[in-house]
C-alpha positions as a printed NumPy array, in Angstrom:
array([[  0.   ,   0.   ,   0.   ],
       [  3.123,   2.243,   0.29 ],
       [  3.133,   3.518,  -3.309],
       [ -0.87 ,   4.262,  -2.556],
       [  0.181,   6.341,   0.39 ],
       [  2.952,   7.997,  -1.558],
       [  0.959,   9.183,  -4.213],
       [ -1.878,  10.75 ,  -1.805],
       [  1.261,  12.644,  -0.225],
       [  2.473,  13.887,  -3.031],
       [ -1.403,  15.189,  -4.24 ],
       [ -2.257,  16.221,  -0.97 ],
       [  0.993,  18.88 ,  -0.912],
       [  0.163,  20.444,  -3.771],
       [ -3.488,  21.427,  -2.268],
       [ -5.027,  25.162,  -1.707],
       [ -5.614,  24.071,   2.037],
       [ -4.044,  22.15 ,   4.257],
       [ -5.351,  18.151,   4.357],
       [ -5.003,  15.553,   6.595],
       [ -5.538,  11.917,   5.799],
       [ -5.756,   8.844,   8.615],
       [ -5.563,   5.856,   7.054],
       [ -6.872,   2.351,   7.763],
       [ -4.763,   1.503,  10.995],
       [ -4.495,   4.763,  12.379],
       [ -1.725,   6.157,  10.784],
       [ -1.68 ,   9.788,  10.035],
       [ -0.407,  11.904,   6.679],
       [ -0.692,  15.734,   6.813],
       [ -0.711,  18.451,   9.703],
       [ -2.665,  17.706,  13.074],
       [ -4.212,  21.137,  12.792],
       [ -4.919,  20.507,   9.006],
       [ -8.346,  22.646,   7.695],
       [ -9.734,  19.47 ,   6.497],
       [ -9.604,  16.437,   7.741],
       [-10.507,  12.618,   6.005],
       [-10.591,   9.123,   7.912],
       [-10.761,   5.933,   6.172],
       [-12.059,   2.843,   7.221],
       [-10.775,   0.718,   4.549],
       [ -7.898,   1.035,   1.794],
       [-10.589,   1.129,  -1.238],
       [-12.072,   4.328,  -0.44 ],
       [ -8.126,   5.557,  -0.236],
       [ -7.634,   4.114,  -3.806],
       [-10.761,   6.107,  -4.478],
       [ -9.474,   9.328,  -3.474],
       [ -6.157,   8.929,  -5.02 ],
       [ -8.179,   8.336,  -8.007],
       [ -9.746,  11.415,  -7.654],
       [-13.333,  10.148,  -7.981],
       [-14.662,  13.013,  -5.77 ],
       [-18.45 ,  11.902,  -6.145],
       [-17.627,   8.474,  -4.762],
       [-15.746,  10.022,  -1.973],
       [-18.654,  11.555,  -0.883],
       [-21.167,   8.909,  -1.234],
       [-18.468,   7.392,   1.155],
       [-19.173,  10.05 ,   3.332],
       [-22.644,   9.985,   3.245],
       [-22.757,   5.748,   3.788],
       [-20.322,   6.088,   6.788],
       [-17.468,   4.65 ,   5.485],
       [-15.481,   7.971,   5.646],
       [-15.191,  10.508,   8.259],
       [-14.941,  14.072,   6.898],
       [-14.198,  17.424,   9.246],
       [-13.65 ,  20.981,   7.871],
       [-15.489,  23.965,   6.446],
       [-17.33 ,  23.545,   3.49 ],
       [-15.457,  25.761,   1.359],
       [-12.122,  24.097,   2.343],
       [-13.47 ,  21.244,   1.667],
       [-14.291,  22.053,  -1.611],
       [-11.187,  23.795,  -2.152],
       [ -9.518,  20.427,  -1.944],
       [-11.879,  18.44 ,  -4.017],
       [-11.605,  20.624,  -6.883],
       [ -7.797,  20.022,  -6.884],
       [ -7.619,  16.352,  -6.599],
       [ -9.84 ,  15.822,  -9.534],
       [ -7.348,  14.268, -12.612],
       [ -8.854,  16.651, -14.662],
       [-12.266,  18.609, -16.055],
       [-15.362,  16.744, -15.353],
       [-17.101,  17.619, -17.765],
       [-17.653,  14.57 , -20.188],
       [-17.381,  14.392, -23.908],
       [-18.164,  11.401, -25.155],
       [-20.112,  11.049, -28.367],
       [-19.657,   7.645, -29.754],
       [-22.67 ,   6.149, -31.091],
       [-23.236,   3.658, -28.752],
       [-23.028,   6.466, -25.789],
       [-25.563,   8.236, -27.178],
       [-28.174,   5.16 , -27.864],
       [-27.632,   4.242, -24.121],
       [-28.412,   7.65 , -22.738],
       [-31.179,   8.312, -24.79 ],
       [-32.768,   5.076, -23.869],
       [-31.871,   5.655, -19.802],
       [-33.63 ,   8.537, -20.495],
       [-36.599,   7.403, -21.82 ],
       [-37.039,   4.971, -19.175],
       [-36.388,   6.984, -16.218],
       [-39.029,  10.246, -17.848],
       [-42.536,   7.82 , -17.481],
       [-45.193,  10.086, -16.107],
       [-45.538,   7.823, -12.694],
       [-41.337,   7.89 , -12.467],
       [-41.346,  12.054, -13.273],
       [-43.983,  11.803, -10.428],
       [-41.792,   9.771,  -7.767],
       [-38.455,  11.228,  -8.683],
       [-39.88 ,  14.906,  -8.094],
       [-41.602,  13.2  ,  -4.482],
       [-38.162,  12.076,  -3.579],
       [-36.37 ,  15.421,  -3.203],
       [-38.8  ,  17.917,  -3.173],
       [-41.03 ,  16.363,   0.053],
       [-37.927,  15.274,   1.86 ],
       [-38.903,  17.983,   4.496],
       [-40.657,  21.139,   4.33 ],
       [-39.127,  22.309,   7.959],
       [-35.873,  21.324,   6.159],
       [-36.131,  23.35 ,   3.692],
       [-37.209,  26.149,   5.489],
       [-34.253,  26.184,   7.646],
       [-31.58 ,  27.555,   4.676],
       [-33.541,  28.832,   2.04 ],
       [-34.929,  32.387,   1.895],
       [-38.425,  33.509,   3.882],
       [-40.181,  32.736,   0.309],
       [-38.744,  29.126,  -0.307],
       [-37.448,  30.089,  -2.819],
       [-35.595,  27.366,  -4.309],
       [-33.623,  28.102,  -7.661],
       [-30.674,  30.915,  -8.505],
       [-31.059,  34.233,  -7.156],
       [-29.985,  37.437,  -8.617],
       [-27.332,  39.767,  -6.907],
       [-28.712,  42.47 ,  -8.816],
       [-26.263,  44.581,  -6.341],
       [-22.787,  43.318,  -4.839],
       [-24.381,  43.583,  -1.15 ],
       [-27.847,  41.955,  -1.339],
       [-28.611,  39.127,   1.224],
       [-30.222,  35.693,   0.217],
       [-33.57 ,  37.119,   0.593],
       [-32.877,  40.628,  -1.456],
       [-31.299,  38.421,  -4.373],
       [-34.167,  36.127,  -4.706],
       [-37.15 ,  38.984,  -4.972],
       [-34.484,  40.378,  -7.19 ],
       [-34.947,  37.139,  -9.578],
       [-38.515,  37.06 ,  -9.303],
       [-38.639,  40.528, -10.491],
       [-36.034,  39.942, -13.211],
       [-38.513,  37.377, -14.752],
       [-41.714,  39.017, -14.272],
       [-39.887,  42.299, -15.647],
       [-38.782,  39.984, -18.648],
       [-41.936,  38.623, -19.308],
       [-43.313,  41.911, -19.357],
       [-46.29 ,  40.803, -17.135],
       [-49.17 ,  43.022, -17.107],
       [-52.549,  42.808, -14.651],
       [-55.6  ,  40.592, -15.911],
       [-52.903,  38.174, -18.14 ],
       [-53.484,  34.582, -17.981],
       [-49.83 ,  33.422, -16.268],
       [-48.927,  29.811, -16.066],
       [-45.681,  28.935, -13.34 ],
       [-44.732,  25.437, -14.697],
       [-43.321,  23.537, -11.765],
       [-44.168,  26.203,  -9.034],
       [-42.335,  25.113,  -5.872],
       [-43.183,  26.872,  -2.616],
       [-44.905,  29.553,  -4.766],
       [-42.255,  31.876,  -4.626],
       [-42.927,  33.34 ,  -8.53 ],
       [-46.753,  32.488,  -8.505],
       [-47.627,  34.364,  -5.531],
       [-44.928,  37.384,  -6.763],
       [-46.192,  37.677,  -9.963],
       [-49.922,  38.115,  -8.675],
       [-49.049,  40.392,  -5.851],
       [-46.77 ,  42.387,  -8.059],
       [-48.209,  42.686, -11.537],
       [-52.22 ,  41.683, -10.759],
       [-51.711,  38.367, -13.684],
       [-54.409,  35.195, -13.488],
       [-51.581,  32.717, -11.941],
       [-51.913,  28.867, -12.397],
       [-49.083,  26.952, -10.9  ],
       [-48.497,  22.919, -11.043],
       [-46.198,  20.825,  -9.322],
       [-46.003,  17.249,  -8.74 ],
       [-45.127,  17.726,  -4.977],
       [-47.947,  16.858,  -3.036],
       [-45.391,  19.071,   0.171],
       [-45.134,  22.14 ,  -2.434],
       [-49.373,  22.045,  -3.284],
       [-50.415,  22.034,   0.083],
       [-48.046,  24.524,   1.312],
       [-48.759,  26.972,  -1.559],
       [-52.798,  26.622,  -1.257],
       [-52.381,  27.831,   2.162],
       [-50.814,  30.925,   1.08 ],
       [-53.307,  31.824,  -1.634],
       [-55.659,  31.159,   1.089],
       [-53.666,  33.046,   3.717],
       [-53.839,  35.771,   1.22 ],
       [-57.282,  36.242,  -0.217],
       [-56.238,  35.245,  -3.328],
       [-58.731,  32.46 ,  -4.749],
       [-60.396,  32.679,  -7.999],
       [-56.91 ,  34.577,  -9.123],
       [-54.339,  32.193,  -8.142],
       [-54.888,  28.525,  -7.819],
       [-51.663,  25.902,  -7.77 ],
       [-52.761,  22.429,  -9.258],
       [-50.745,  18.714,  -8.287],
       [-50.436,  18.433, -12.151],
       [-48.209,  16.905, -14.873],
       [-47.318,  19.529, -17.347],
       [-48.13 ,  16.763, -20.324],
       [-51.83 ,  16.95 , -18.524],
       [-52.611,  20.581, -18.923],
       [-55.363,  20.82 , -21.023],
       [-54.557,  23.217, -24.229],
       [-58.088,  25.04 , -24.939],
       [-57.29 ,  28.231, -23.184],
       [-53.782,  29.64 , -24.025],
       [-51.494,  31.449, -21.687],
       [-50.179,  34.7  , -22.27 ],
       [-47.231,  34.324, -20.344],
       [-45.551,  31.18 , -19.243],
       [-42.423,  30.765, -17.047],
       [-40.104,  27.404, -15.888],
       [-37.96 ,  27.555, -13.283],
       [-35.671,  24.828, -12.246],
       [-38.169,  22.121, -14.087],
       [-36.548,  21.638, -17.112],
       [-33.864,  19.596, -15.44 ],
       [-36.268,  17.181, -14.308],
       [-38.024,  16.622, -17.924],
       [-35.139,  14.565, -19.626],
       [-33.371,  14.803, -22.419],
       [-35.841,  12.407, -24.705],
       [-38.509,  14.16 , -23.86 ],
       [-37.417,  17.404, -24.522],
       [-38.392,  18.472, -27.934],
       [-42.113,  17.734, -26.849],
       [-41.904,  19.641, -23.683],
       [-41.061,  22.83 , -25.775],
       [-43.801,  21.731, -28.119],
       [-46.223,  21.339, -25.328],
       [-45.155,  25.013, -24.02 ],
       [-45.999,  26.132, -27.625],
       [-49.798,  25.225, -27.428],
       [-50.324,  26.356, -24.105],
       [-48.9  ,  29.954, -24.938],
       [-50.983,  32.16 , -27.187],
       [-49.485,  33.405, -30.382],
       [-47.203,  36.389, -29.686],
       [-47.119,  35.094, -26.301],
       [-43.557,  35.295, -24.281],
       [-41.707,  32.225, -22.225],
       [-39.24 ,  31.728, -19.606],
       [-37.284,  29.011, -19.478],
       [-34.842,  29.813, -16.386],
       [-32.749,  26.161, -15.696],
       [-29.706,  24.265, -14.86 ],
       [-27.505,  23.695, -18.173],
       [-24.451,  21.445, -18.903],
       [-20.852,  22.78 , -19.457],
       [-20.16 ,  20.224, -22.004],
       [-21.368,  20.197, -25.362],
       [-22.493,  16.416, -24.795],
       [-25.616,  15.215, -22.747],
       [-24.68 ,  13.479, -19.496],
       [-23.965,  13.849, -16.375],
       [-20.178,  15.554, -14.635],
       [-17.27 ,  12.932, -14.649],
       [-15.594,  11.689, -11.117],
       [-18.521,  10.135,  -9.657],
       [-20.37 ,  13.204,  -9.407],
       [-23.024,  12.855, -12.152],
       [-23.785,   9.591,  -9.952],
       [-23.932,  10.972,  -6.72 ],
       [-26.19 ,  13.552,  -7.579],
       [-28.174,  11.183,  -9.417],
       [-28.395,   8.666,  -6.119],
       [-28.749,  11.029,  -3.793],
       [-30.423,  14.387,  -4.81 ],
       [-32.118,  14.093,  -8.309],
       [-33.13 ,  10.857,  -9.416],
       [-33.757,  11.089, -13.308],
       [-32.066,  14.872, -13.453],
       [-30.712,  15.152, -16.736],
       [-28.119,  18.656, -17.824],
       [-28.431,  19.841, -21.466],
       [-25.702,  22.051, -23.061],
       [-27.703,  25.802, -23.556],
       [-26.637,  25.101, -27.348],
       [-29.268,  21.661, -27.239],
       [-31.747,  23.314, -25.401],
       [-32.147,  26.272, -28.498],
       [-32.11 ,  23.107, -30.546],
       [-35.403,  21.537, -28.598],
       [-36.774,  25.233, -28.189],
       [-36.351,  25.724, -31.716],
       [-38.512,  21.722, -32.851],
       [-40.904,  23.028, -30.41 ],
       [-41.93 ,  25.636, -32.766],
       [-40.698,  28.343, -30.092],
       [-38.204,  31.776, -31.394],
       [-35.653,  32.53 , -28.818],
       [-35.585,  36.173, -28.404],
       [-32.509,  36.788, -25.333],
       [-30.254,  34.558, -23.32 ],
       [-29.   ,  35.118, -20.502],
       [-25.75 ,  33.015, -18.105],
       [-26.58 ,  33.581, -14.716],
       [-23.618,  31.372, -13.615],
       [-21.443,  32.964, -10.761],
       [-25.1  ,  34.25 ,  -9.728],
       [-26.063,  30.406,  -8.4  ],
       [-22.797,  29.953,  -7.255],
       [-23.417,  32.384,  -4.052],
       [-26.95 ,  31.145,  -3.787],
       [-25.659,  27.604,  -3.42 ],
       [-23.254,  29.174,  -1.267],
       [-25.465,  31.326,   0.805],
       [-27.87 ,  27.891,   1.252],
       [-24.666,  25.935,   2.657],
       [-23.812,  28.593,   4.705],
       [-26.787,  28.489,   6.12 ],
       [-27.278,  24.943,   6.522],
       [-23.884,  24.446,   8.193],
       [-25.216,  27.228,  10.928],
       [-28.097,  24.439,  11.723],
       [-27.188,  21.169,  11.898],
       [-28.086,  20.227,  14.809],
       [-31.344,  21.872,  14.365],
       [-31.708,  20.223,  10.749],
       [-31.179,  16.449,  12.251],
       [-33.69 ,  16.716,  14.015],
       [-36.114,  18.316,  12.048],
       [-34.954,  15.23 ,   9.775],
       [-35.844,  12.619,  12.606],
       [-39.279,  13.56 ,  12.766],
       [-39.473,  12.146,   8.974],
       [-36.878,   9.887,   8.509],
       [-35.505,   8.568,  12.132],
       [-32.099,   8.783,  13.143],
       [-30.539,   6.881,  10.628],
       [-32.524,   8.364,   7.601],
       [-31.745,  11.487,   9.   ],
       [-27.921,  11.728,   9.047],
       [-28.114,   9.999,   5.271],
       [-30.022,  13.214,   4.091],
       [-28.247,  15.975,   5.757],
       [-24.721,  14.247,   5.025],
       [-25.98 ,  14.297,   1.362],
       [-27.202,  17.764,   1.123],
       [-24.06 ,  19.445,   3.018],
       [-22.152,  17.452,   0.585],
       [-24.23 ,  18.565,  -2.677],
       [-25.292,  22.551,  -1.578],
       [-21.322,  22.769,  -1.217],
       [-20.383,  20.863,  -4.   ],
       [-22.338,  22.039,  -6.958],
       [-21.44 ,  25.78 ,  -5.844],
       [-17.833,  24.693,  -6.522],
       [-18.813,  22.986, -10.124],
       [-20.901,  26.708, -10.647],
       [-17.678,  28.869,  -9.845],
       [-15.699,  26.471, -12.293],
       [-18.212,  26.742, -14.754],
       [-18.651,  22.774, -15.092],
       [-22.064,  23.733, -15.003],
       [-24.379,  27.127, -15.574],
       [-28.045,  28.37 , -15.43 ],
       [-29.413,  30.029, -18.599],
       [-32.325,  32.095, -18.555],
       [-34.096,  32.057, -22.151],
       [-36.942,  33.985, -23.311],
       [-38.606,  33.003, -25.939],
       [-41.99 ,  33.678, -28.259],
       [-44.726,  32.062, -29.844],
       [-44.293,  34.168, -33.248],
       [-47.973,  34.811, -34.149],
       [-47.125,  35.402, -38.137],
       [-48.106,  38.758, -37.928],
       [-46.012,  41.508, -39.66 ],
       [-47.483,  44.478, -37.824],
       [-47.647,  43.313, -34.683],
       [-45.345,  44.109, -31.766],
       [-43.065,  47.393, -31.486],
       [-41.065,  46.878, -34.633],
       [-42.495,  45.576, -37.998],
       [-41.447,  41.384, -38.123],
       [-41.674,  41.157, -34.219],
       [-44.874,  39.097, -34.239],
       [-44.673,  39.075, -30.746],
       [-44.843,  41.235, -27.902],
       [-41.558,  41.256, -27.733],
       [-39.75 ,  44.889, -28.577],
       [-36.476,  43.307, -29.178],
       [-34.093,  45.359, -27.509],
       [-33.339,  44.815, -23.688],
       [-34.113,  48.495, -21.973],
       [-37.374,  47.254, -20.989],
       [-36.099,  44.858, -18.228],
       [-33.885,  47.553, -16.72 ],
       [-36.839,  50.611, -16.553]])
């Protein structure tokens, strides 16, 4: 095992932070007062690390099998480092490509879209609550200035999109995959629109009716436990806005999810599709174990598109982009901000955990989530991954309509709008 031990020597000297490593036996390599600190229980999760197969690590970490101490950030510091190289994946051999887009198709049924959005999404309401801002808001802020908390940044978003969408009172508004209602209940409040929100989280619909009822807002806003493929396509939406769905529809299914937003937005209608989006040109998930981890732990069936594929699905779907936007180092300090605030509370968030999951459940979940808030703020800041915000139109074939002759939308191409 010597030339095993060697090698994470030689790795661990060259990190950002100090590391210390005790291995199988009790021997230690590194500093005593190291900034992080890794025990092994066996040599195979050793060979893992040396490896640098970062997203196995942490499953280790998560099973038990590995004790981990240290701030997040250092932590993070460290993994980034050890990795052989970018994990981003390109791999675009035939074969590749037949097996994801048959995974894909098997994991995107309507009852498995169903379950997979159950499993992470109702882990815990009281949770969630704990690190994400008053308004659950649960998706990339917008640090519209360098000093805005959590809570600032994420009214900041809403706004963004509502201001993008140019929402205006008495509009028919669909949220697609509302959450805790942060957008729904915003865009109602805000700009007076007919809001109809779906989710398939039976936690998210019951928390969000309360607040409409809290609010006096029935008959205006109403939030439906609904499949987007189910939304019935006689009465068109004006405006229409995604956020932090499209991950969950699948790669397969992708060109018909555009297509569906098509018929349920009236000609000359505006969309917002505000998601997650790969750094590699290539569907599939990041390299190193990661992809997996994230797919085991966190989002069952979650599936990363390159921006470039996404125009490519927009564009079958019948939809015209009109502006893009990379809100990238923006989701890296709300991932941040969330771990921050999660690492404040852990104490408090195992047991809020028990009460769901018992002891055991409990650790398995908040092990995983300190392990993913942290970690996909570090693939953000490397730009392994990004989040895209595209509008988009139903052109309604029109020559005179809109601002500018050709628009056919209401759409004034040109951005001044959103800033006013």
């Amino acid at each position: 095992m010597e030339p095993l031990v060697q090698k994470i020597e030689a790795q661990i000297a060259k990190l950002p932070v100090t590391l210390a490593v005790t291995l199988p036996g009790g021997r230690r390599i590194g500093p005593e007062t190291a900034a992080v600190r890794l025990e092994f229980q066996d040599w195979s999760g050793l060979a893992t690390l040396a490896a640098g197969q970062i997203g196995t690590v942490g499953e280790d970490y998560v099973e038990k099998r590995l004790k981990l101490e240290g701030r997040m950030r250092d932590i993070m510091a460290a993994a980034a480092e050890l990795l052989p190289g970018s994990p981003v994946q390109s791999d675009t051999s035939w074969w590749t490509q037949m097996f994801r887009r048959a995974r894909s198709l098997a994991q995107h049924t309507q009852q498995k879209d169903a379950e997979q959005i159950r499993f992470h999404y109702d882990v815990s309401d009281d949770f969630y609550a704990l690190w994400l801002d008053p308004r659950r808001v649960y998706s990339c802020a917008y640090y519209r200035e360098p000093d805005f908390s959590l809570a600032q940044a994420q009214e900041a978003k809403l706004d963004h999109i509502c201001r993008k969408l140019m929402l205006r009172s008495g509009e028919r508004f669909l949220d697609c995959g509302a959450g805790w209602g942060g957008l729904l209940l915003w865009a109602a409040e805000h700009y007076g629109v007919d809001a109809t929100g779906i989710t398939l989280s039976r936690n998210q619909h019951a928390h969000v009716n309360r607040l409409i009822e809290q609010k006096g807002l029935q008959g205006r806003v109403r939030m439906l436990l609904q499949d987007y493929r189910d939304l019935p396509e006689g009465q068109a939406f004006d405006k229409i806005a995604s956020v932090g769905m499209f991950e969950h529809v699948g790669q397969v299914n992708m060109p018909a999810y555009f297509g569906k937003l098509y018929r349920l937005l009236k000609p000359g209608g505006l969309v917002m599709n505000h998601g997650i989006t790969a750094g590699g040109l290539d569907p599939g998930g990041l390299g190193s174990g990661m992809g997996e981890f994230i797919g085991k732990y966190i989002f069952p069936g979650g599936e990363l598109l390159h921006p470039s594929l996404v125009l490519r699905d927009m564009a079958v779907g019948g939809l015209e982009m009109v502006d893009t936007e990379n809100l990238r180092p923006h989701y890296a300090r709300t991932l941040w901000a969330w771990s921050d605030a999660l690492e404040a509370q852990l104490d408090e968030a195992r047991a809020v955990l028990e009460r769901t999951h018992g002891t055991e459940g409990a650790g398995t979940v908040l092990r995983a989530y300190r392990m993913y808030l942290a970690g996909c703020a570090m693939c953000f800041e490397r730009g392994w991954i990004a989040l895209h915000q595209i509008l988009a139109t139903r052109p309604d074939g029109d020559m005179h309509s809109g601002t500018i002759r050709g628009a056919q939308s209401a759409y004034p191409f040109n951005r001044d709008y959103i800033y006013r």
